[in-house]
N, C-alpha and C positions, 0 to 999 in steps of 0.2 A: 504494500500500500504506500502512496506517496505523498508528499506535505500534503497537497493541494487535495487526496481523496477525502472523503468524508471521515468523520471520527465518530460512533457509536458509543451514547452516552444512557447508562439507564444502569437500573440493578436487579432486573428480572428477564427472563426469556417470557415471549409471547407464548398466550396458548391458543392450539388450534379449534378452532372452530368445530364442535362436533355435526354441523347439517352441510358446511361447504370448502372448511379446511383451513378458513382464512385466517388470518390474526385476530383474537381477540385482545381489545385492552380496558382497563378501567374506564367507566362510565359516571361521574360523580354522583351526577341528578337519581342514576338507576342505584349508585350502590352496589352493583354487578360489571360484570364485564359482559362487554357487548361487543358482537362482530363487524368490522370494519367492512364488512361488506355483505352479508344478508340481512345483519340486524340483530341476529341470533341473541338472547339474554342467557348469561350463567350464575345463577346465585353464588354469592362467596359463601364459602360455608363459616358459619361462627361457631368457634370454640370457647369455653369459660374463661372470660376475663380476669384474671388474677395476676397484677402489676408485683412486678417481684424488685423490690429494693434490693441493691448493692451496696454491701459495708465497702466505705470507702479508704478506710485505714488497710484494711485486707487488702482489698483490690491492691492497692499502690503497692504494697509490699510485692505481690506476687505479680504487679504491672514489671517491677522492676527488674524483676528474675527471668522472669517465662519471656518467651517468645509470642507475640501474639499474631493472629492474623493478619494477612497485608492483603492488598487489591490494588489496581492498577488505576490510576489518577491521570487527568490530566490537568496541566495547571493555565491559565489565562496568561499570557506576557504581560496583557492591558492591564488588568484589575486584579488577577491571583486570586481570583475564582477556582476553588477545587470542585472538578467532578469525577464520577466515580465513571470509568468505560466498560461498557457491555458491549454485546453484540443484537442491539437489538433496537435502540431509538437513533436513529441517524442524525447530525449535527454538525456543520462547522462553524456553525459561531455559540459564543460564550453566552450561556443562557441572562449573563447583569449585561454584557456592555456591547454581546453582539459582534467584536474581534473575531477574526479567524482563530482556528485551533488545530492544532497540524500533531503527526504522528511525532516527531521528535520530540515531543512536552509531558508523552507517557512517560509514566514512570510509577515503582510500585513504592508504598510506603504501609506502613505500617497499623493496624486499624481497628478500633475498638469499634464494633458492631452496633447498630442499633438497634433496640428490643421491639422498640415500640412504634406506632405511627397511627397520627390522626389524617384520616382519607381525606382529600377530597371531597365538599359534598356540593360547593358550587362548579357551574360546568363553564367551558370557554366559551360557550352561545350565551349563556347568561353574565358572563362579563361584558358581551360586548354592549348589553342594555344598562349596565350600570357605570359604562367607561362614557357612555353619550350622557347620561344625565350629569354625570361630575362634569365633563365640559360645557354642558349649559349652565352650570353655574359658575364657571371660570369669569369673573370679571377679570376686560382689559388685556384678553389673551390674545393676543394675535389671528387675525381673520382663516390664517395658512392653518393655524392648531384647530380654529372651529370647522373646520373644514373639512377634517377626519386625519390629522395625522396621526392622534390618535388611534390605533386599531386593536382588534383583539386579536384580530390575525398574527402581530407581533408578541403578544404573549407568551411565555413559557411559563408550564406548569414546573416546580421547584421542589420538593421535597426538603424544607432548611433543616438540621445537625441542631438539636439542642438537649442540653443539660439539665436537669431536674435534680435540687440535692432539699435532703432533708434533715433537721438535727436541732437539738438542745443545748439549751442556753440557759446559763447561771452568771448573772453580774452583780457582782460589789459594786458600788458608788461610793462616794463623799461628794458632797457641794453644798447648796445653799439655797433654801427656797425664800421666794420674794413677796411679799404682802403690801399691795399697796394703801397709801392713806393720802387724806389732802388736808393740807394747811391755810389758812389765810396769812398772807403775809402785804405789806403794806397799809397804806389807809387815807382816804379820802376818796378821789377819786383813781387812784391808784393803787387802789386794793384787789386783791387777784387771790384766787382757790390756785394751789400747783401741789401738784404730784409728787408725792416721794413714796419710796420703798424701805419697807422694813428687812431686814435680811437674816435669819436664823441658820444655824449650821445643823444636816442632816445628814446623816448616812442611809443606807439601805441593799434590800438587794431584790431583784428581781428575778422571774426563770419564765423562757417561752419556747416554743413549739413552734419550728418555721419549716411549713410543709413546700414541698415543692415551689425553691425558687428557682423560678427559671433563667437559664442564660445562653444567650446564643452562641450556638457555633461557628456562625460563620461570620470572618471578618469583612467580608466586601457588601454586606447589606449596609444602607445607612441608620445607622441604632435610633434616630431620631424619626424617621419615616417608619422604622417597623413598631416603635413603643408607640404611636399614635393607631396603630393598627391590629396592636394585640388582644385586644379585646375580647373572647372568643375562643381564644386559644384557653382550651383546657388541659392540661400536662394528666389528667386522670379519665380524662374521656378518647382515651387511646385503644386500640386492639394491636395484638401481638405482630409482628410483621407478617406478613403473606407477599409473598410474588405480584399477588392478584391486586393488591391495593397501590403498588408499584409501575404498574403495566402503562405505556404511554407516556409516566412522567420522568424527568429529571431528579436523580440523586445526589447533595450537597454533598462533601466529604466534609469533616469540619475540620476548622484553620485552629482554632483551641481546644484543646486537648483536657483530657478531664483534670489533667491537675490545676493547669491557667482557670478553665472552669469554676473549679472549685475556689480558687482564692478571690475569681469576680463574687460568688455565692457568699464566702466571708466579709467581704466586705457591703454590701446589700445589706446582709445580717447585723454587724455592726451601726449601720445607719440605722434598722430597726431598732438596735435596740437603745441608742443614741434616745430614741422617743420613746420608747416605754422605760425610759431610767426619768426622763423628765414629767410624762404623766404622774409616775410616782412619788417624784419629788413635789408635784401639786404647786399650790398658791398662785400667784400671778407671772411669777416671773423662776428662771430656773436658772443657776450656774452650777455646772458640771466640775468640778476639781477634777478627780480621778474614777476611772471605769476599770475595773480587773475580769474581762467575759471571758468565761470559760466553754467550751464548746464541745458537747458528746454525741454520742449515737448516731454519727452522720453517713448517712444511708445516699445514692445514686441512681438514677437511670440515665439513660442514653435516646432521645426519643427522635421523630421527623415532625414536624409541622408542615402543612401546605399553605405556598403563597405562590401567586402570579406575577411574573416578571415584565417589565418592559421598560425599553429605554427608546430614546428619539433622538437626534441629532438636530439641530436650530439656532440659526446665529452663531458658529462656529464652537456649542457647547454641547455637550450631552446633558438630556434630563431622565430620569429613573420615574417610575412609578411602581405601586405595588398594590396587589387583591389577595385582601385576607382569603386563604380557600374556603375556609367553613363559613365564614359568616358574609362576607360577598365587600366588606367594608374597602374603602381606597383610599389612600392617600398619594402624593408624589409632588415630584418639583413639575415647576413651569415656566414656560418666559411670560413677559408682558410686553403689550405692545407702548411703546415711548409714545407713538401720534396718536393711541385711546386717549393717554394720561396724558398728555399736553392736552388734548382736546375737551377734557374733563375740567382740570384745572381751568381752561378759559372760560368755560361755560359758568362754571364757578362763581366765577369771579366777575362774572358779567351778571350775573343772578345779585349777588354780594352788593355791586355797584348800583342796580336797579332799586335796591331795599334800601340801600344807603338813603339814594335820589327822594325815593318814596318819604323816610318818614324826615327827612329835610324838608320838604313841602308841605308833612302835614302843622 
């Protein structure tokens, strides 16, 4: 195969069709797989859902020793997008930025499996009715964007790499809680109520239970455009992985690894409990001295999330957008057009001028 042939990106083989032979692949909206070419339905079969947490103290001991499974990747020159290559969904461009991808970027690494995966349950025909309603409400967008450059045709379905960790928490404090009061101070016409704080020295401790926080795997998504679109995503409303849930889409490989994982999860953690040391310290106002958190029982999964990719090229830039898969939600960058917003602004200001005019004459 040569730079220029196609590169085969996915993590499942196709199943044949049993009435005509053809490929079947995942169907969101059915929930089945359907044939690409008679239509044929196949139910996924469902097995008892029971999410199996990973000690993660273990894990890493025996991450460190053992040899674990590897698969063969390919990586984006543009953006360093990792996907995972199959023999089965054909592709030369990178599912974020749409660059070529050529046979010399294979390469095998090393690979902690994913257990879990939430399907699919919106389809690419039903993107393309929610990708037209977000551009009618594009103020200011350029006449070329309202115009459909937009499309769902450019779409790829995504499978993203995320982390699920769980674990307990025990913190010490010392600080200060703050009780406010007012004083009158001055007198005549110059007399004034101001605020002051009383301040007490407390200690304490607190303990919590932080289920499934999540953290992405992948570093080429924009962490600001996917947090506006998480919503949805449930880390417990997952089935085991199957082929069949796989079939047609794109598989992320992830760029952080469970241990980098992990220390994003500690620190999330730490924020939380940054707030539940200050809930308990109560009163109005809160100073923090010292925090000692102690961290146990921290458990792992490895899961996929579905999201829709697309990017567009405009004004010599690339812009991204993204469709939550389950819940249909969208977000994404955009340009503006300069002569809307000069033409906004004048209007403006000529309205502005008119009201001025008006109530000078009244």
């Amino acid at each position: 195969m040569s730079s220029e042939e196609e590169l085969k990106l996915n993590t499942s083989e196709s199943t044949p069709c049993s009435s005509c032979g053809g490929p079947m692949s995942y169907k969101p909206s059915a929930q089945a797989l359907v044939c690409e070419y008679c239509g044929s339905v196949r139910e996924i079969e469902q097995g008892e859902e029971v999410l199996n947490e990973l000690d993660f103290e273990s894990f890493m001991e025996s991450y460190e020793k053992e040899s674990f499974n590897t698969t063969k990747v390919v990586e984006c020159s543009n953006c360093h997008a990792t996907s995972t290559v199959d023999e089965n969904l054909k592709s030369m461009a990178c599912p974020y930025c749409a660059s070529p991808l050529v046979e010399q970027d294979v390469h095998e690494e090393r690979y902690v499996k994913p257990e879990y995966v939430a399907p699919f349950t919106v389809d690419r025909g039903q993107v393309g009715g929610i990708l037209q309603k977000w551009i009618s409400s594009l103020w200011f967008a350029p006449n070329k964007i309202k115009r459909g450059i937009f499309s769902a045709d450019n779409l790829r379905g995504i499978y993203v790499p995320f982390w699920t960790y769980d674990m307990q928490t025990h913190t010490d404090y010392s600080g200060e809680r703050g009780t406010e009061y007012y004083v009158t101070v001055g007198s005549g016409d110059n007399k004034k109520r101001v605020r002051r704080v009383s301040w007490t020295n407390v200690r304490g401790a607190v303990a919590n239970f932080y289920d499934d926080v999540l953290v992405t795997g992948s570093k080429t998504l924009d962490v600001k455009l996917l947090s506006s679109i998480s919503t949805g995503w449930d880390p417990k409303a997952v089935h085991k992985i199957k082929p069949d849930y796989l079939s047609g889409f794109i598989t992320e490989k992830y760029q952080v690894d469970v241990k980098e994982a992990y220390d994003k999860a500690r620190d999330i953690v730490y924020q939380y409990e940054r707030e539940s040391v200050r809930r308990d310290i109560g009163g109005d106002e809160q100073r923090i001295h010292n925090m000692n958190t102690e961290l146990s029982a921290i458990t792992f999964k490895h899961i996929l999330l579905p999201l829709y990719v697309s990017s567009f090229g405009f004004g010599n830039k690339q812009y991204t957008f993204y469709v939550n898969g389950v819940t249909g939600r969208i977000t994404g960058e955009r340009p503006y057009s300069t002569m809307k917003i000069v033409f906004a602004v004048l209007v403006g200001l000529i309205v502005l001028g008119f009201l001025i005019y008006l109530f000078q004459d009244a």
